[in-house]
C-alpha positions as CSV (number, residue, x, y, z in Angstrom):
1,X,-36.4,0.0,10.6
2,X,-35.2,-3.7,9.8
3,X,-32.8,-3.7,6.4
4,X,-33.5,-7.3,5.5
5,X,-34.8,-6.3,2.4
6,X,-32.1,-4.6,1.0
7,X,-29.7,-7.2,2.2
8,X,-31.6,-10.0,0.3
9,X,-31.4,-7.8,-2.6
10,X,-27.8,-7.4,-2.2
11,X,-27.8,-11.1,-2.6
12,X,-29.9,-11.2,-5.6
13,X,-28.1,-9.2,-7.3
14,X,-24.1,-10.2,-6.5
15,X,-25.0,-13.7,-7.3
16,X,-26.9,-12.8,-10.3
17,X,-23.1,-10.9,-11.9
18,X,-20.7,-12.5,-9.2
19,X,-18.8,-15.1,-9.8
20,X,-17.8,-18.4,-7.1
21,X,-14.4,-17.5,-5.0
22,X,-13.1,-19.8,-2.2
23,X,-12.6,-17.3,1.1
24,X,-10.2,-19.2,3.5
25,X,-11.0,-17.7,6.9
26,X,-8.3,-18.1,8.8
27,X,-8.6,-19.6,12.7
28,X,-7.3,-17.1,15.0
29,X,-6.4,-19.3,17.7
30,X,-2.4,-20.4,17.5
31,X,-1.1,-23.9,18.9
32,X,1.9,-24.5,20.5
33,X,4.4,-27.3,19.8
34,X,6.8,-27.4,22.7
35,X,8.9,-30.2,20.6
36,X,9.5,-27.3,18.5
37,X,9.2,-24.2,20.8
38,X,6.7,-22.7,18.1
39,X,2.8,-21.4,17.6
40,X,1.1,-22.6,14.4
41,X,-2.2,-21.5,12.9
42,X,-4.9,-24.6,14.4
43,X,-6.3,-24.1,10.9
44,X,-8.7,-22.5,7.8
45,X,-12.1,-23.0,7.0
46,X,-13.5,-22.4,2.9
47,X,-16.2,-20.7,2.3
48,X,-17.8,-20.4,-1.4
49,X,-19.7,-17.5,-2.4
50,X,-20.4,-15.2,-4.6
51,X,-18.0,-12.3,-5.1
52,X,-18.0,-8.9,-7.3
53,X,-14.7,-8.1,-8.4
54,X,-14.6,-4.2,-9.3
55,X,-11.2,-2.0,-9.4
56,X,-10.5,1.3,-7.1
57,X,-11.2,4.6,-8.9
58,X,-7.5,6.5,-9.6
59,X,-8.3,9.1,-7.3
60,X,-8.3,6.1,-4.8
61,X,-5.2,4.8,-5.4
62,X,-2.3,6.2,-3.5
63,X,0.4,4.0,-3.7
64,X,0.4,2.6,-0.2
65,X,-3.1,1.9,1.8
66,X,-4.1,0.9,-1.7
67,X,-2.0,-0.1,-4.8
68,X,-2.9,0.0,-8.7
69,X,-2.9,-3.7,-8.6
70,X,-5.2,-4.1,-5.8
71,X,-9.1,-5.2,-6.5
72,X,-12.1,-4.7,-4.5
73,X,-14.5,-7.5,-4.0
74,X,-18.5,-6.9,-3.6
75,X,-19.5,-9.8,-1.0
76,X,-23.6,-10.3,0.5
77,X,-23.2,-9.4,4.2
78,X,-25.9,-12.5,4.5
79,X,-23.9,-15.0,2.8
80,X,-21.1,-14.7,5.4
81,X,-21.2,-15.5,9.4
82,X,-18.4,-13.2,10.1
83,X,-16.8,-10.3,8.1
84,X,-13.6,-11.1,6.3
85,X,-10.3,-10.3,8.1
86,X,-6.5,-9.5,7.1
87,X,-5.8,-13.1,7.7
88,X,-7.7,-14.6,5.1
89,X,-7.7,-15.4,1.4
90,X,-9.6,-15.0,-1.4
91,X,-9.3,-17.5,-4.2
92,X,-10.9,-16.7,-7.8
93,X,-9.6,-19.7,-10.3
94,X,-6.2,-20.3,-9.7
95,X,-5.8,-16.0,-8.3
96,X,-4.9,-16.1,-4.9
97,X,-5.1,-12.6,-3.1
98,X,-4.8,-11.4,0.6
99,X,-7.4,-9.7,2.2
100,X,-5.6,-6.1,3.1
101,X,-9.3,-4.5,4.3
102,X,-12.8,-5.1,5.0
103,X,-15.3,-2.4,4.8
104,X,-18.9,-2.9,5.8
105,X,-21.8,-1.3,4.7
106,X,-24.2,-1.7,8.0
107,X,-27.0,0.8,8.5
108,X,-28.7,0.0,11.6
109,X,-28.1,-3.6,12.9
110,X,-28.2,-5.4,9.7
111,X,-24.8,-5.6,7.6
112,X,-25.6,-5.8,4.0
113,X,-22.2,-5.4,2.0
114,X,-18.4,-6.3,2.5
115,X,-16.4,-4.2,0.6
116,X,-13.1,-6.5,0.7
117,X,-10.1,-4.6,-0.7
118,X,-7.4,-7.7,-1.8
119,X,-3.7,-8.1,-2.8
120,X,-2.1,-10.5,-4.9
């Protein structure tokens, strides 16, 4: 059984009540500077897509692994190459939050939904 379906429903319908946000997936791989005996980031690539933002229930907030200020964003699987790690960013207008989890909703093969929790 192939899930493309719902995928491209999931789509439909985050960029039908989404909004645009900027996701700034960081590059993993670190440079070294021997001038200055340190490792930088090589870099960040944007991405715009749509994202849901919805808030956590109160019987999911505990305090630690996931704050009352904290938001969860509804992201297509499809509109994405790669899941969204703890390094990134997601900007919404001039809100800049940190990605702090990434769930994925994947039956089968086919990922459909990133359930990104995020921090300011």
């Amino acid at each position: 059984m192939t899930y493309d379906r719902a995928a491209n429903t999931t789509l439909e319908k985050i960029s039908k009540y989404g909004r645009d946000i900027t996701l700034t997936i960081s590059d993993d791989d670190e440079v070294y500077d021997p001038a200055t005996d340190t490792f930088t980031a090589s870099g960040s690539d944007d991405y715009t897509v749509k994202g849901l933002f919805t808030n956590f229930s109160k019987m999911d907030i505990d305090g630690e692994l996931i704050k009352r200020s904290d938001k969860r964003v509804l992201i297509a699987a499809s509109s994405l190459s790669q899941a969204p790690d703890t390094d990134d960013k997601i900007t919404d207008g001039t809100d800049v939050f940190n990605v702090i989890n990434t769930e994925e909703l994947k039956p089968g093969d086919t990922p459909i939904l990133y359930m990104v929790q995020v921090r300011k």
